[in-house]
N, C-alpha and C positions, 0 to 999 in steps of 0.2 A: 745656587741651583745645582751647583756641580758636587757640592757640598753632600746633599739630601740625597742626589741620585746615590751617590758613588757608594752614602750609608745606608741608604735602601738596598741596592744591588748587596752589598754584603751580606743585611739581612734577609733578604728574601727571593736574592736572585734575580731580580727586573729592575729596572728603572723607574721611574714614577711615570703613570701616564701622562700627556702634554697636560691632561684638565688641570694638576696641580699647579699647574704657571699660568692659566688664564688669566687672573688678578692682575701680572705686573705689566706697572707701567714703565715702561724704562726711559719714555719720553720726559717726563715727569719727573724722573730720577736725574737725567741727566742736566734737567733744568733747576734745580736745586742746587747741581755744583755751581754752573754758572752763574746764577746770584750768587752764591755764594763768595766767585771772582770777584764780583762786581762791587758788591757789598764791601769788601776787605779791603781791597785796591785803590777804591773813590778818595780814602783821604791821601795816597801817595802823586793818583793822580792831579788833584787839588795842589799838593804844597810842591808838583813838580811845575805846576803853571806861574808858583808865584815868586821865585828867584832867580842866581845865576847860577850857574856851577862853577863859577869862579870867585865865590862868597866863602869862606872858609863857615860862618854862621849859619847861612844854608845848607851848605854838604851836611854839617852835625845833625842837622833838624831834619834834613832827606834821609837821612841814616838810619834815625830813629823810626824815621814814618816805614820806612822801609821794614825793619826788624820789628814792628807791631804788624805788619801786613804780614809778614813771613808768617810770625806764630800764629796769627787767627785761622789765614789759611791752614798752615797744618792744624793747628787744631781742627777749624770747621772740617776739612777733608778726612779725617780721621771718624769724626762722630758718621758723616756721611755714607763713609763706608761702609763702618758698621752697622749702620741703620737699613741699608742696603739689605747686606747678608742676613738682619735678624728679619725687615721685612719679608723675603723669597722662604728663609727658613718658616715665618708664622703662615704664610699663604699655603706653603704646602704640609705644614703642618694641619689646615683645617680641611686640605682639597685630598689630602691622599690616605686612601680606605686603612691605606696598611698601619700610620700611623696611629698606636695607640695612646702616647702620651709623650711627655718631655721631662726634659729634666735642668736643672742647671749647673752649667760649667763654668766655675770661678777663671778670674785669671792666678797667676800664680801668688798674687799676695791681694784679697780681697777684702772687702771692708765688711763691717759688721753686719751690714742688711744682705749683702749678700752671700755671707757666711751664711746666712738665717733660710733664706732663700733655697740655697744649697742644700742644707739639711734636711728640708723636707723631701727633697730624694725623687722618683719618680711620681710628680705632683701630677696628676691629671686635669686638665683645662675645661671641664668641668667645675670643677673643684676651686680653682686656683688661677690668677690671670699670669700666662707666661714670661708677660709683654712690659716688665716692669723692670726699668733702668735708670739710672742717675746719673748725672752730668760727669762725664770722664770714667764712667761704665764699660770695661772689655770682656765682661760676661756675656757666655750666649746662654740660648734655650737650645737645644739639640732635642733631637727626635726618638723618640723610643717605638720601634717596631715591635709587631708580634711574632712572641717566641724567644725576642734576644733580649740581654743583659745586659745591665749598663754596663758598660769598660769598669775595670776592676780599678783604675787608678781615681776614677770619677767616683765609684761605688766606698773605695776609702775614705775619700775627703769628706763624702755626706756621712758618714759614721762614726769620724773625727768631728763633725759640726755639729751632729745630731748628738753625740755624747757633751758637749760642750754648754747643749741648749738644756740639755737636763740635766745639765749640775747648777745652771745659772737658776739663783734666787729668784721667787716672786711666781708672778703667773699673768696670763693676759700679756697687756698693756706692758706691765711694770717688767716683766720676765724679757720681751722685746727691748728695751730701753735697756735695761742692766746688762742684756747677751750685748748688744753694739755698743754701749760705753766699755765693756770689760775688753771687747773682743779689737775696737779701733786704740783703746788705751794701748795694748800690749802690741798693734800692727805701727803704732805712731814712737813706741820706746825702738821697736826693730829697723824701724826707718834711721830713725834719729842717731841709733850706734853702729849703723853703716856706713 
């Protein structure tokens, strides 16, 4: 929310009215993390009822229980988050007059669909569904006011992508599948020689 104001205010000089925040529920947000404990936690809770801690066999197997709760947690809290921010950003993207469209913002090393994604540039949600992400996604949709431009480092990369989509063979269907196999090929060799 601080987010949308702070890049309204830039462009337009005001902040969003309160109506763009009517939608959230924060109650509802907050109860999602909490599962989310509860969920993760249950089997450390479980295999802490059923030994000693003076079991050297135990401790290994508590250890482990433990180090799979850790990651899911951070994982879960992570997608959380973000789902957080992309939700308040899609709410006031639909509740606020000023916003005329979105765009997307890769993170620094993205994968093929969102490479794809990106290149279409300032997509209007009219047009196009915002709200489209994949498991382990840190892309957002950002807002495009009237009057301003997309940031110029955002406006690069979609004409880095969009040049890349029209050199990619085929059309359709086939043209999609050949841009994200050529495009995850060449992000998975960059991984690989780091």
């Amino acid at each position: 929310m601080k987010f949308h104001n702070a890049a309204r205010e830039a462009a337009t000089g005001k902040t969003a009215p309160k109506t763009a925040w009517e939608g959230r529920d924060l109650a509802a947000e907050s109860g999602k993390a909490k599962t989310s404990y509860y969920v993760h936690t249950a089997p450390l809770r479980k295999e802490l009822q059923r030994g000693r801690l003076d079991d050297p066999e135990f401790i290994k197997a508590l250890g482990s229980a433990m180090e799979s709760a850790g990651r899911n947690l951070a994982l879960d809290a992570g997608r959380l988050a973000e789902a957080g921010g992309r939700d308040a950003l899609a709410e006031a993207r639909e509740n606020d007059a000023d916003v005329i469209g979105w765009y997307r913002k890769t993170d620094a090393d993205p994968c093929g669909f969102c490479a794809m994604i990106a290149s279409r540039g300032s997509a209007y949600s009219d047009y196009m569904e915002p709200d489209q992400f994949h498991p382990g996604c840190h892309c957002q949709t950002l807002p495009l006011f009237r009057g301003v431009e997309m940031p110029a480092e955002d406006a690069r990369r979609r004409d880095e992508y969009l040049a890349r989509w029209n050199a990619t063979d085929g059309s359709g269907a086939d043209q999609l599948r050949n841009f994200q196999r050529e495009f995850n090929e060449e992000r998975r060799q960059r991984l690989e020689a780091a």
